[in-house]
GUDRENPA-682404 format. One line per field, with one value per residue (C-alpha): x, z, y; residue in one letter. Coordinates in nm, 2 decimals, always signed. Example, Ala and Ser with C-alpha at 12.3 -4.5 7.8 and 13.67 -1.06 7.14 Angstrom:
u <- (+1.23|+1.37)
w <- (+0.78|+0.71)
v <- (-0.45|-0.11)
r <- (A|S)
//
This chain:
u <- (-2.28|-2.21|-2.43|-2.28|-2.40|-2.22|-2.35|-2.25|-2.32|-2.36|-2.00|-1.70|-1.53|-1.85|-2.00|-1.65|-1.67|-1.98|-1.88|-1.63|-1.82|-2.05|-1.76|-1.80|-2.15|-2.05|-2.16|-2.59|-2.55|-2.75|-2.71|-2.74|-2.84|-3.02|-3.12|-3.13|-3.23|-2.91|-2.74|-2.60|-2.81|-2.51|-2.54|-2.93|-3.06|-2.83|-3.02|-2.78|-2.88|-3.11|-3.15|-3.23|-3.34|-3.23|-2.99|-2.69|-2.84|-3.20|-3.18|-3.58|-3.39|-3.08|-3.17|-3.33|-3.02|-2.77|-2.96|-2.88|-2.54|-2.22|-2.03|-2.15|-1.92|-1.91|-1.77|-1.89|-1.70|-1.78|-1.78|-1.77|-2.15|-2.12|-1.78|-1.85|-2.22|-2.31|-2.03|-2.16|-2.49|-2.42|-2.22|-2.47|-2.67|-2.39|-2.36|-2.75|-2.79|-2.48|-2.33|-1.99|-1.76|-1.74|-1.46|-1.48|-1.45|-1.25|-1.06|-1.30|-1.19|-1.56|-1.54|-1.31|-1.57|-1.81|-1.81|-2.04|-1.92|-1.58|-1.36|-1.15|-0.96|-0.81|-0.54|-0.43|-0.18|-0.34|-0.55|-0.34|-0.58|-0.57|-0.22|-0.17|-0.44|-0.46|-0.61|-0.28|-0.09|+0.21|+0.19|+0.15|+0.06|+0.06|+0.45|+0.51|+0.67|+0.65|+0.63|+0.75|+0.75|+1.09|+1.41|+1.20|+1.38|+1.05|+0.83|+0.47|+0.23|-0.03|-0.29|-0.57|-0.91|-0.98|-0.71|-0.80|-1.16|-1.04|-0.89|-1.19|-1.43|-1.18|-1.11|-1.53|-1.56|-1.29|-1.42|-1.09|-0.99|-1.06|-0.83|-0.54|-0.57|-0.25|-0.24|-0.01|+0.03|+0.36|+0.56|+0.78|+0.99|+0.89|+1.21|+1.14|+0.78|+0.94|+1.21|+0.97|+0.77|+1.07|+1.11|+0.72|+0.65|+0.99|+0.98|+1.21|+1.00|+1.07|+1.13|+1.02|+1.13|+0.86|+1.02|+1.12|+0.88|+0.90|+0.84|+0.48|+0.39|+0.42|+0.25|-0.06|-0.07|-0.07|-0.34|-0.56|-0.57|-0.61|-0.88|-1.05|-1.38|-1.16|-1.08|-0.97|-0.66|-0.49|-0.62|-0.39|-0.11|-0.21|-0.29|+0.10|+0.25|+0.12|+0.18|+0.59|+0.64|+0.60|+0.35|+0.08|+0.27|+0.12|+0.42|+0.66|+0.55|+0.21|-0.12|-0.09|-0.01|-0.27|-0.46|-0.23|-0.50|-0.49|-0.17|-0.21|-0.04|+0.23|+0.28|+0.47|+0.18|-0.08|+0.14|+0.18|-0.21|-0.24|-0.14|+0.07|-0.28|-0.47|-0.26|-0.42|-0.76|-0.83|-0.94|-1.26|-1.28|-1.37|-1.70|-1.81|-1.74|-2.02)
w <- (+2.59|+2.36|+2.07|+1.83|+1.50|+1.15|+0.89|+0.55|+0.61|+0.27|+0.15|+0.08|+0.43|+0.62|+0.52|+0.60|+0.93|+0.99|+0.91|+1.21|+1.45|+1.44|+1.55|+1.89|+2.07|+2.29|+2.01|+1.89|+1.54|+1.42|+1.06|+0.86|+0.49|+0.21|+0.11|+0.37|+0.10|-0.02|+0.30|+0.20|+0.41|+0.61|+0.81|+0.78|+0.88|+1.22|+1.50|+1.64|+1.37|+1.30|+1.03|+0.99|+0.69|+0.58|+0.39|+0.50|+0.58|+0.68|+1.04|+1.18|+1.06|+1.17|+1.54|+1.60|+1.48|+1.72|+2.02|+2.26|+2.11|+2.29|+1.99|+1.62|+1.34|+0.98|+0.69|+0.47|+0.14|-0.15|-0.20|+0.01|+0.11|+0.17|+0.40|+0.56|+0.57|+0.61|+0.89|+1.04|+1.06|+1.23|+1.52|+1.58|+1.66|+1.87|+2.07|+2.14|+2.20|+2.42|+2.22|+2.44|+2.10|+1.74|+1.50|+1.20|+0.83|+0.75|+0.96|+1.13|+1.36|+1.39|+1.64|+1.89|+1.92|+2.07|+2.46|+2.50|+2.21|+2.19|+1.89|+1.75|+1.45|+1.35|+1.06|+0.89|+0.58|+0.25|+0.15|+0.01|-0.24|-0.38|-0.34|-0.60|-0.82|-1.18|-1.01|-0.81|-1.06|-0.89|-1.08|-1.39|-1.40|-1.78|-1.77|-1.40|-1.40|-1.06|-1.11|-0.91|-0.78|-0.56|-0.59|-0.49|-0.12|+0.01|+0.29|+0.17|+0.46|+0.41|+0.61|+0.41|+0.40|+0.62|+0.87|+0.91|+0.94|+1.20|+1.41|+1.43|+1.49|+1.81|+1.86|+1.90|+2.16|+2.34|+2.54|+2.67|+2.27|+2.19|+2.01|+1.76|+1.71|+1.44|+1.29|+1.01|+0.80|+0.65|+0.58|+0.28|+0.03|-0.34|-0.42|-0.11|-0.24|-0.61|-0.39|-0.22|-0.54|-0.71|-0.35|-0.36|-0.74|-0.86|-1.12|-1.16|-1.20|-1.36|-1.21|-1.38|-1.27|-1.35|-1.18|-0.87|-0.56|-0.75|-1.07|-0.91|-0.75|-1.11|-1.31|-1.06|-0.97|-1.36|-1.44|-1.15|-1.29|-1.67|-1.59|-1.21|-1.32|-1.44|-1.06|-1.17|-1.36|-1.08|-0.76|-0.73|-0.78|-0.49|-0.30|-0.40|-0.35|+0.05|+0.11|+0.02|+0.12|+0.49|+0.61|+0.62|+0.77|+1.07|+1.18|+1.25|+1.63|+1.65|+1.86|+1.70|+1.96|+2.18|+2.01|+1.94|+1.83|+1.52|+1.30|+1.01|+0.62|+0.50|+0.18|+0.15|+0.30|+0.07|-0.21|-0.07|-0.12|-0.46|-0.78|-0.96|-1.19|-0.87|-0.74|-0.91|-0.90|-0.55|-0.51|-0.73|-0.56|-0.25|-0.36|-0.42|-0.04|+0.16)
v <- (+0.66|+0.96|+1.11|+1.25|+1.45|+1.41|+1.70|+1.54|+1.19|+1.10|+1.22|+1.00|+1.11|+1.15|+0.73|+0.61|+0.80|+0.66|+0.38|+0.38|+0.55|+0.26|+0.00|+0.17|+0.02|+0.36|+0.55|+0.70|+0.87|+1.14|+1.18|+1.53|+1.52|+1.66|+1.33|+1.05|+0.82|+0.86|+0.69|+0.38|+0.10|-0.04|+0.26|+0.37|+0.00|+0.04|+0.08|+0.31|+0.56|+0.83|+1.06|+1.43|+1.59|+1.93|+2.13|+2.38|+2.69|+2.53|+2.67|+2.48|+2.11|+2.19|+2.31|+1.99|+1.75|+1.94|+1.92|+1.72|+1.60|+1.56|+1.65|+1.76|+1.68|+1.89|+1.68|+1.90|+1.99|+2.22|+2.58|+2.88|+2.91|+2.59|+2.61|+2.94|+3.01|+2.64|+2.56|+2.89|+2.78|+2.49|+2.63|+2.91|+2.58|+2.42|+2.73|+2.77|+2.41|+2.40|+2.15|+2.09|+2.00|+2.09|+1.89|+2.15|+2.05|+2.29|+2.51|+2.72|+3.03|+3.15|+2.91|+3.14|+3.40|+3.13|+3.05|+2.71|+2.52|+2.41|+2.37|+2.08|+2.08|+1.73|+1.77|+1.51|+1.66|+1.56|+1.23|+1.01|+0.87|+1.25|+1.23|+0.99|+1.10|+1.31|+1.55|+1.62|+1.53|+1.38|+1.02|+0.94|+0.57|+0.51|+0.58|+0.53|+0.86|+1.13|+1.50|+1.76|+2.08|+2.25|+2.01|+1.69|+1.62|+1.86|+1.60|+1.51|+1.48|+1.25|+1.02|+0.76|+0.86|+0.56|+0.62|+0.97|+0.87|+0.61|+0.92|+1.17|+0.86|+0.83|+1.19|+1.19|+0.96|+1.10|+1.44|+1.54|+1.61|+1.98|+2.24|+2.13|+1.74|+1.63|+1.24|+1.14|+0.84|+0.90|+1.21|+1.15|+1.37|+1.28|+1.08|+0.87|+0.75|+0.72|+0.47|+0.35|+0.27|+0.11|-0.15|-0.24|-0.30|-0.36|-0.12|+0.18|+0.48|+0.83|+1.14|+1.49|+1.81|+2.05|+2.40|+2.55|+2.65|+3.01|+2.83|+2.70|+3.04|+3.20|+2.95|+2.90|+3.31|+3.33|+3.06|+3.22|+3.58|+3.46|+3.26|+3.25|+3.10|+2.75|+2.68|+2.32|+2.48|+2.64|+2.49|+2.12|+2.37|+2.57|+2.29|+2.17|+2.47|+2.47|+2.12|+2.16|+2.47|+2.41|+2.65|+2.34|+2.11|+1.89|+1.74|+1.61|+1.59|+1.45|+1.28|+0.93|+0.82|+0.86|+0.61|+0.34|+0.09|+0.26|+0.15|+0.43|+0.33|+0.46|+0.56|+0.20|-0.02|+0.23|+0.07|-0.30|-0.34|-0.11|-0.23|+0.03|+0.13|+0.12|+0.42|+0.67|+0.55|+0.50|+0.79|+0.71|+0.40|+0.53|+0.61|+0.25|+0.19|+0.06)
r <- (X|X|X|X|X|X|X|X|X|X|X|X|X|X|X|X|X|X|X|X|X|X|X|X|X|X|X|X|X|X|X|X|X|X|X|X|X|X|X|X|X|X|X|X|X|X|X|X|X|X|X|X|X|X|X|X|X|X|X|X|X|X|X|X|X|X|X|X|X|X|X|X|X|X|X|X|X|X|X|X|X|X|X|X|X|X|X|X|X|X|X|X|X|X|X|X|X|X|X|X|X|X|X|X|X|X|X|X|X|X|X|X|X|X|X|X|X|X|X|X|X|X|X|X|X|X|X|X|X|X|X|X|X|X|X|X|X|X|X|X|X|X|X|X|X|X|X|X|X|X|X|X|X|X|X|X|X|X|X|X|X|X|X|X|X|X|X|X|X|X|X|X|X|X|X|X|X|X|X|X|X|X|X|X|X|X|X|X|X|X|X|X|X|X|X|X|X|X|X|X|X|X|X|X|X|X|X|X|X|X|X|X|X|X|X|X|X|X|X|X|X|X|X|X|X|X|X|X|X|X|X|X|X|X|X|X|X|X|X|X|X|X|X|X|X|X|X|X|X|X|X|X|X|X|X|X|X|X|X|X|X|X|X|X|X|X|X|X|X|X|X|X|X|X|X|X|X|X|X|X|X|X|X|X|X|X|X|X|X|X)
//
């Protein structure tokens, strides 16, 4: 038997974790929220689960939800009090509990300076669902047209929210996982998922040029200092500009393999089950998932 803690339960990636956490009977959840009520009742009704009440920085509910666990997992996301004071908060609590593991939402090297509480960091290159979004910006599915960044041959990294759910539910269970912990769907150039579109729907897509690598780091740095407060403006281009540039990159040597009941999509199989409108909106449809 293992107990383990999920702060953010009520989140797109922390339900669907939950969600898959359940599957294994190995498995009592504690669940961290602001609002319990707000647990969808496919997970609160389960007898496996139990709820804590409490916000980020509320040390008295916070002490009581970490104790005792095997491993306590953050899938918080939202700004920086949030990522940093918040995650902070919570491995203070590992630590004094002696909480053996921590899977960090973000990466988290507080975690070094602590000697009880061990850290483990599961990357997964970007969602795909955010992938293929507007908000990314790399399809546009009124004109089936893909837009990019550098000379289009640079590899996209990218794992489902479900898949990469399905890898820190197993990561989790799995004690001897600590440190660095890499899955991947599918690593792809842009001109290979534009192919790869055109084999699946039949349908020749477009391909837009918008500028070089340089090109992005101009215009985001430039958006950025005209305007910081508008976050939204600049931030999918940072976020492109650090997936194709190679200093994110998770592969191409990684764990999958070490839990090969898993068979992760790929970018073509995402597509298989998608409409071409779906694409873009599947994002937003994870948060209709029970």
């Amino acid at each position: 038997a293992i107990t383990v803690g999920l702060a953010g339960i009520t989140g797109k990636f922390g339900r669907l974790l939950a969600t898959h956490l359940l599957k294994n009977p190995q498995v009592t959840l504690r669940g961290y929220a602001r609002d319990p009520s707000k647990v969808v009742p496919s997970i609160s009704s389960s007898p496996s689960v139990r709820l804590f009440a409490g916000g980020a920085l509320d040390d008295a509910a916070i002490k009581p939800f970490v104790s005792g666990c095997d491993v306590v997992i953050c899938a918080y996301l939202g700004d920086n009090e949030l990522m940093v004071d918040g995650q902070k908060q919570l491995v203070d609590a590992c630590e004094a509990a002696s909480v053996p593991r921590y899977i960090a939402s973000d990466w988290s090297a507080y975690l070094e300076t602590k000697e009880k509480v061990k850290g483990v960091h599961v990357m997964i290159g970007g969602f795909m669902e955010t992938l293929f979004s507007p908000f990314f910006g790399a399809l546009d599915s009124e004109t089936n047209t893909f837009k990019y960044w550098g000379d289009g041959t640079e590899i996209l990294e990218s794992t489902t929210y479900g898949d990469a759910a399905q890898y820190t539910a197993k990561v989790a269970a799995d004690p001897s996982a600590v440190g660095i912990q890499k899955f991947l769907g599918d690593r792809k150039s842009i001109k290979e998922v534009a192919a790869s579109f055109e084999k699946v729907y039949g349908i020749k897509p477009a391909l837009q040029r918008l500028g070089s690598q340089e090109d992005l780091k101009t215009h985001m740095d430039e958006l950025r200092a005209k305007n910081p407060a508008n976050i939204y403006s600049y931030m999918p281009l940072f976020y492109t500009y650090h997936m194709i540039n190679g200093s994110t990159f998770v592969g191409p040597d990684v764990d999958n393999q070490k839990y090969p009941d898993i068979e992760p999509e790929t970018w073509e199989s995402f597509m298989r089950s998608r409409s071409p409108k779906e694409l873009s909106t599947s994002m937003y449809a994870l948060a209709s998932v029970q």
